[in-house]
N, C-alpha and C positions, 0 to 999 in steps of 0.2 A: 764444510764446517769452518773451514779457517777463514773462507773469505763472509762468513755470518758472524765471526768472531772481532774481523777487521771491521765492519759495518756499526759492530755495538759499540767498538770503544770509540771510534769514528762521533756517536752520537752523545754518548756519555762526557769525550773533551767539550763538543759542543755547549750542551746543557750546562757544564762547570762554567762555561765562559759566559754563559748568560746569566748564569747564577749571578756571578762577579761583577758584572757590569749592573745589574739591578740592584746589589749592597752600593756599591760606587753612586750609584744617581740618589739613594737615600740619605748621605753623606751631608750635614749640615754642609752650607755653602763657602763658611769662612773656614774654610781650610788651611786658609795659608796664617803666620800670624799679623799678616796686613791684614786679611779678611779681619780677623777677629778684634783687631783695635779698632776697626770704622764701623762692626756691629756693634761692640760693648766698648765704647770708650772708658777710660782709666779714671780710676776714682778722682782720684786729683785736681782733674777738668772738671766734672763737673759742677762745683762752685762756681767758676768762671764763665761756662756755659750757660749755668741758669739765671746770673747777672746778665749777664749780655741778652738773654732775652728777655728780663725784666726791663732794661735800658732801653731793646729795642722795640720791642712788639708791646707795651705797655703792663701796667701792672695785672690786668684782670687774665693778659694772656699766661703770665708766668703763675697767678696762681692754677691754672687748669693742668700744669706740669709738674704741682708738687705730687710725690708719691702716695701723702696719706694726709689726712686732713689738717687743718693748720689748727696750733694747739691755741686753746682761747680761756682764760680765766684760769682758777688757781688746780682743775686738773690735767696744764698742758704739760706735756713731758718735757722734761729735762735737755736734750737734742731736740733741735728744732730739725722740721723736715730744710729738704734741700734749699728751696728756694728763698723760705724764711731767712735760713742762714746767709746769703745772697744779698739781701734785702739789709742785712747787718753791714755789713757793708759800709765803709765811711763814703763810697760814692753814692750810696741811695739814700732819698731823699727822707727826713727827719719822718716828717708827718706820715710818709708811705712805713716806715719799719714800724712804727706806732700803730698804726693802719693795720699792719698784716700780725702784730704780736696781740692783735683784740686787746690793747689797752687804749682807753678812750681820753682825749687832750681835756685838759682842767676846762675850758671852755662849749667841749661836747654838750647838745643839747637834743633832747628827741621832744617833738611835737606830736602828739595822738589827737589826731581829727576825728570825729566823729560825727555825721548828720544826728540829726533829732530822729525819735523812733516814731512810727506810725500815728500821726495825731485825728481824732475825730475830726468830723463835719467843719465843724462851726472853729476849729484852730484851739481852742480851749483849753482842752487836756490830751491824751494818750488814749486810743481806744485799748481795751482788753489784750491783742498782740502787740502793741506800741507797748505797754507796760513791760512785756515778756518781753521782747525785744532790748527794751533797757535794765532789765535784770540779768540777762546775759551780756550784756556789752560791760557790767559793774563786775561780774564776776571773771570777765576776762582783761579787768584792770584791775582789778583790786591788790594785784602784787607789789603794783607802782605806790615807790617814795612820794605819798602827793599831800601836800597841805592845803591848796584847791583845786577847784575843776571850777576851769573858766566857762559861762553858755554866754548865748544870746540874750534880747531884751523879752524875747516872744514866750509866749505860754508855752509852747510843747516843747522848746529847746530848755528852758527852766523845768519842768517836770520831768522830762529826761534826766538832765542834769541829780534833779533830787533820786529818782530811784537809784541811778548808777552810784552816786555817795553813797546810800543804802548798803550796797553789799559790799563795803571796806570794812574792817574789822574796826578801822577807828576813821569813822565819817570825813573827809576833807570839809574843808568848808567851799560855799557857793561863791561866784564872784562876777556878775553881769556887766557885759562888753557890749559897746555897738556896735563893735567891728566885729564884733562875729553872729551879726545878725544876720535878717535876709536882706538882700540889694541885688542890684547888677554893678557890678564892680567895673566894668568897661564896656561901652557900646561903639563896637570898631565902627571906623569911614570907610566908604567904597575901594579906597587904594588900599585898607590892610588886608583882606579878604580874598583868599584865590577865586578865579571867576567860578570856579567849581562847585564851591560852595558859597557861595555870596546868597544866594536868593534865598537859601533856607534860612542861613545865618539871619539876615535883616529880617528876614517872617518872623521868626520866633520872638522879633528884640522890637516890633516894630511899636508894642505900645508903649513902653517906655517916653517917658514923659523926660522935656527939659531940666524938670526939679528933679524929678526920681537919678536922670544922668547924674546932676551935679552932685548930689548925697549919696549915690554909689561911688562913684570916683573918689570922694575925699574919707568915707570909712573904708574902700578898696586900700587905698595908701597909708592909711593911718592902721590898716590890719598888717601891712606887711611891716612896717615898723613895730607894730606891738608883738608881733605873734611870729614872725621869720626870724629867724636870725641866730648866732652863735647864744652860749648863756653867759651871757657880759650886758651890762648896762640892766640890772635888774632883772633880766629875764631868769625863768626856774631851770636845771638842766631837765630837768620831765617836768611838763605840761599838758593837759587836758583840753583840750577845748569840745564843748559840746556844740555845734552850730548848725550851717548850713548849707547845700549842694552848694550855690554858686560860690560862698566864700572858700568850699574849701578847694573846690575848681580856681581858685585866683593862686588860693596860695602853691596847688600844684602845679600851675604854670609858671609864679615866680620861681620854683626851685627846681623848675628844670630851664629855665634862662628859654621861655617858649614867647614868640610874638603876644602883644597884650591879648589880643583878641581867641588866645588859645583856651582862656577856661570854658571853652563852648566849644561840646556841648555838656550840662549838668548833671550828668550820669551817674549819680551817689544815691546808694540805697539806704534805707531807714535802718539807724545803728549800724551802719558800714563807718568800717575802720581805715582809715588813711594814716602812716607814720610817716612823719619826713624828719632827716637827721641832720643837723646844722654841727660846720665846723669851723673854727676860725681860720684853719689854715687850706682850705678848701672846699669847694664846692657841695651845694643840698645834696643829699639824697634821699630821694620817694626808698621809704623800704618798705610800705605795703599800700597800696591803694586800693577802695573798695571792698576791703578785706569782709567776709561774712564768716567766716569758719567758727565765729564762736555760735552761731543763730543755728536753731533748725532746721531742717528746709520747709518748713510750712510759714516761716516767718523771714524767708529771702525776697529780696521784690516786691515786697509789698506795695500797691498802687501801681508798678510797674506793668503797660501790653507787653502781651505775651512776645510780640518780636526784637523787645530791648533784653528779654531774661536770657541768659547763657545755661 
C-alpha cells in the first residue's frame, strides 16, 4: 500500500508540472516590458511613426495604415485619424494635407466623359436602348452643379447629349465641340509601337487617310487644351462632355502621361462613364473609366462580341 501511495503522488507531481508548463507556453510572448514596447509601441511615437511612413513609403501607402476611415466633408470628426494628423505636419506637403482632409484646391476640376449611347443604322438618332441608355446616364448626373454638357458635332452624341439634359431638374444647356467628336487622334510610326503589338495596332488604323491623320491630330490637341486640365483659364470645375471612344481614349492617355500611341485600343461602352480629376498642384487622375453601374445589364456592351464583354 505504501509503495502504491508513493506511485500516485509520484504521478500526480508530474501532471502539476505539466499542467504548468502548458499555462507557461500560453502566456502571451511579450512578457518582458521590452517585449511589450516593440509589440505595442507608446502612444507618443506614433505620430512620428506614421510621418516617417508617409515620407517614406509614399502617400497611398500611409493611407492603408490609418486605423479608420479618413473623415471627408462636413461629417468628418473632430480628431483626425493618426496618419491625417501626420500629414498636418508642417513637413508634409501642402497639396497632400489638402488631399488627405477631402478638401478640394480652388482650381480642382472633374471631367465626366461619357461615349454616345447606342445609335441606329444609318448614325442618325438612338435606337430604343440608346435612348434608355442615355436616361440613365442623365439620372446619374443629374446631381452635378452644370450649366452645360458639352457633345460632339454627330447626331447620336447631340441626342444623347439632349436626353441626358432631360433628366436635370433644371435642363443645362447644349454646347457642340469638334474636339469631342469622332477622329483618330494619333496614328503611331513603326518605332513607337512594341513589336508585340505592332501588327494589330497598324491593322486596325490602316485606313486612315493623310487627311483624316492631319484633322485628328490637330482636334486631338486642341481637345486636350480645351477639355484637360486644372479649372483656370475658363475651364468649368465640373464639366460634361458627351463624345467619343477614341476621344476619350486620348484624353485617358494624356492623364495618365502614357506614350501617344496608348489610347488604342477604344474600348468605351455606350453611355460608359469615364471621370478624370485635374489639379493645379498635381498630377490627373482617372477616378472611374468605363464605368456602367448606372445601366442595366441588358443595356452593358452594347455592339460589343461576346469576347470584349467582362
Amino acid at each position: 500500500m505504501a509503495l502504491f501511495s508513493h506511485r500516485r503522488d509520484q504521478l500526480s507531481n508530474t501532471s502539476s508540472s505539466l499542467v504548468e508548463k502548458v499555462r507557461t507556453c500560453r502566456r502571451p510572448l511579450a512578457a518582458s516590458p521590452h517585449d511589450a514596447a516593440r509589440t505595442h509601441p507608446p502612444t507618443r511615437d506614433a505620430p512620428r511613426a506614421a510621418e516617417r511612413c508617409a515620407r517614406g513609403l509614399g502617400m497611398h501607402t500611409a493611407l492603408q495604415t490609418s486605423p479608420r476611415p479618413l473623415p471627408c466633408g462636413p461629417s468628418a470628426p473632430s480628431e483626425p485619424p493618426l496618419v491625417l494628423a501626420a500629414f498636418r505636419s508642417s513637413r508634409a506637403p501642402r497639396q497632400a494635407r489638402a488631399w488627405m482632409q477631402g478638401m478640394p484646391g480652388e482650381c480642382t476640376r472633374l471631367l465626366y466623359l461619357a461615349r454616345h449611347a447606342e445609335p441606329d443604322e444609318d448614325g442618325a438618332g438612338l435606337t430604343s436602348s440608346g435612348t434608355r441608355q442615355a436616361e440613365h446616364l442623365g439620372r446619374r448626373l443629374a446631381h452635378l452643379p452644370l450649366g452645360r454638357i458639352t457633345h460632339g458635332p454627330l447626331p447620336r452624341a447631340e441626342g444623347t447629349a439632349l436626353v441626358v439634359a432631360d433628366q436635370f431638374e433644371h435642363p443645362p444647356s447644349l454646347f457642340e465641340l469638334d474636339e469631342a467628336g469622332d477622329y483618330v487622334p494619333h496614328v503611331p510610326g513603326r518605332d513607337e509601337v512594341p513589336d508585340a503589338w505592332a501588327d494589330v495596332v497598324y491593322a486596325s488604323l490602316a485606313d486612315v487617310t493623310e487627311e483624316e491623320m492631319s484633322q485628328g491630330a490637330a482636334l486631338g490637341s486642341g481637345a486636350i487644351d480645351l477639355l484637360a486640365g486644372p479649372a483656370v483659364d475658363g475651364r468649368e470645375p465640373v464639366e460634361v462632355v458627351i463624345t467619343h471612344a477614341f476621344a476619350i481614349g486620348w484624353l485617358v492617355r494624356h492623364a495618365l502621361d502614357a506614350p501617344s500611341w496608348r489610347w488604342w485600343p477604344p474600348i468605351q461602352c455606350h453611355a460608359g462613364l469615364t471621370v478624370i480629376r485635374y489639379e493645379l498642384e498635381g498630377p490627373p487622375t482617372v477616378m472611374a473609366s468605363n464605368d456602367m453601374a448606372h445601366l442595366p445589364a441588358d443595356l452593358r456592351w452594347t455592339g460589343f462580341p461576346d469576347h470584349l464583354r467582362w
